[in-house]
Every structure is written in structure tokens, then in C-alpha cells.
C-alpha positions in Angstrom: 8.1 -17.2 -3.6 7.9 -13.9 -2.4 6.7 -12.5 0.7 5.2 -9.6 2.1 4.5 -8.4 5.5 2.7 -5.0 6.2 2.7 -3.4 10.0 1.5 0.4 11.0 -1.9 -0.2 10.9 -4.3 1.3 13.6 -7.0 3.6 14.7 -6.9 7.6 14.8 -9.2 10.1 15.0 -9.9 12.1 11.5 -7.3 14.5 10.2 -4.8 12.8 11.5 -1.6 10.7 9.9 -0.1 7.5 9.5 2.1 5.4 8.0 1.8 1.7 6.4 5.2 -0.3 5.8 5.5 -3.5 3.7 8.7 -5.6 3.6 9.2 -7.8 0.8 11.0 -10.6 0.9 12.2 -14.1 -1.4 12.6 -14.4 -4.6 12.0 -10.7 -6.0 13.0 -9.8 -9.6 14.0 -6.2 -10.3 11.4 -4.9 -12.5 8.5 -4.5 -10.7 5.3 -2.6 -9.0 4.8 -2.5 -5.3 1.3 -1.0 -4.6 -1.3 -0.2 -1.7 -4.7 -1.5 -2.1 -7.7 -1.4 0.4 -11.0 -2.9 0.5 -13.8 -1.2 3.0 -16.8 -2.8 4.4 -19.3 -3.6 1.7 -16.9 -2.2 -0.9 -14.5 -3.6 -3.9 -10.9 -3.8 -3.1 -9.5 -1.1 -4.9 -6.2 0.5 -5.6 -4.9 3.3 -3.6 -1.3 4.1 -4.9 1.4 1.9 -6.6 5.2 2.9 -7.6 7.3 0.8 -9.9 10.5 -0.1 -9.4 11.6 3.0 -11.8 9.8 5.6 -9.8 6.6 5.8 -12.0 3.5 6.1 -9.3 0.0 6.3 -9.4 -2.5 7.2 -7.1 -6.4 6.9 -6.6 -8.2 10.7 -6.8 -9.6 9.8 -3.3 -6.0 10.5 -1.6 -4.3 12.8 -4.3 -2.4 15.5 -2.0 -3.1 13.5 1.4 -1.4 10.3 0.7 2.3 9.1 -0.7 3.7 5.8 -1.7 7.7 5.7 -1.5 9.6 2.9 -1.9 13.5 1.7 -0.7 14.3 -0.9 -3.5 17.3 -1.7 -1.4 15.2 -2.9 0.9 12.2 -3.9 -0.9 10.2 -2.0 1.4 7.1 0.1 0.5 5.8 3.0 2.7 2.3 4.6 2.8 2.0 8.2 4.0 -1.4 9.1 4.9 -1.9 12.3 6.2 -5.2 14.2 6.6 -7.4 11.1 7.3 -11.0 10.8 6.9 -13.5 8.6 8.3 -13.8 7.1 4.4 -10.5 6.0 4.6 -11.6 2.9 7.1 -10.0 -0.2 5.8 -8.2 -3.2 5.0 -5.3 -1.7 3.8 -3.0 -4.9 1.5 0.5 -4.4 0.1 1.0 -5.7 -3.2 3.7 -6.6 -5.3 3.4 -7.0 -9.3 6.5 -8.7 -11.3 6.4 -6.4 -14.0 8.3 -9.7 -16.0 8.2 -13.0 -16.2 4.4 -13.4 -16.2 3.6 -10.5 -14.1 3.1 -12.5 -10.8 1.5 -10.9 -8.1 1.4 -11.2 -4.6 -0.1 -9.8 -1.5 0.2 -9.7 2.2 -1.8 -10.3 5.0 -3.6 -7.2 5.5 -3.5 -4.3 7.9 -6.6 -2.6 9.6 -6.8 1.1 9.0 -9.9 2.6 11.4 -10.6 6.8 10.9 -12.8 7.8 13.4 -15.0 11.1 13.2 
């Protein structure tokens, strides 16, 4: 099984930064996606920015130029860069990892509270 936990959540006032960590841990296989997702109140959980294990990434419109995902596969460690913050940006903030083999199994953490204040 594979574990993830996610710490650097918090609240700051808009326009400012932060920065999300997610350590994963277990049985990890090499080829693989590790991703931010966020779901706000009243809203569907959506993606946010995701890197594969080959350095492809992807990232929502919403945080194009304010936000970026970076990885340390030695680790197995994702980071989330967000920079610029708006009030919109209030969230659950999850950590996900896709096996990009074996049946593409995914898994998430525990969730980590993201509050922008205006």
C-alpha cells in the first residue's frame, strides 16, 4: 500500500504564498503521476496540477503562472508552490498519487486546509 501525507497547509491573507508538501511512502512503482487536487465548499474536487514521474505536468488555467508542482522522485515527495493567492483558492487541498502501471491505482492523502483571506 502506499501512503501519502501532505503538511503546509494554512491561512494567509490574499497575494500572498505558500507551499504544500506530500511524502509518499510503501510500496511505490516508478512510473507514475503525483498530483494536487482541491475541493472548495459547495464545489467538485477538481485537479489543480499533476507531474509524472518523467517530468510531464499539467496544470488547471485557474493557477497557470501563480502555482508550480515539482517533484523529488528520490524522495517521492511532491511540492505545491502557490504564489499570488486569491480568496478563490480556499480549499481542501489532497495529494494524489496515480500508478501509471499495473492498473493505474490511485491513492490519496488526508487533506490539507488552504484558507485565502481578502
Amino acid at each position: 500500500q502506499v501512503q501519502l501525507v501532505e503538511s503546509g497547509g494554512g491561512l494567509v491573507q490574499a497575494g500572498g504564498s505558500l507551499t504544500l508538501s506530500c511524502a509518499a511512502s510503501g510500496s511505490i512503482f516508478k512510473i507514475n503521476s503525483m498530483g494536487w487536487y482541491r475541493q472548495a465548499p459547495g464545489k467538485q474536487r477538481e485537479l489543480v496540477a499533476a507531474k509524472t514521474s518523467g517530468g510531464s505536468t499539467n496544470y488547471a488555467d485557474s493557477v497557470k503562472g501563480r502555482f508550480t508542482i515539482s517533484r523529488d522522485n528520490a524522495k517521492s515527495t511532491a511540492y505545491l508552490q502557490m504564489n499570488s493567492l486569491k480568496p478563490e483558492d480556499t480549499a481542501v487541498y489532497y495529494c494524489n498519487l496515480r500508478h501509471l502501471v499495473r492498473g493505474e491505482s490511485d491513492y490519496w492523502g488526508q487533506g490539507t486546509q488552504v484558507t485565502v483571506s481578502s
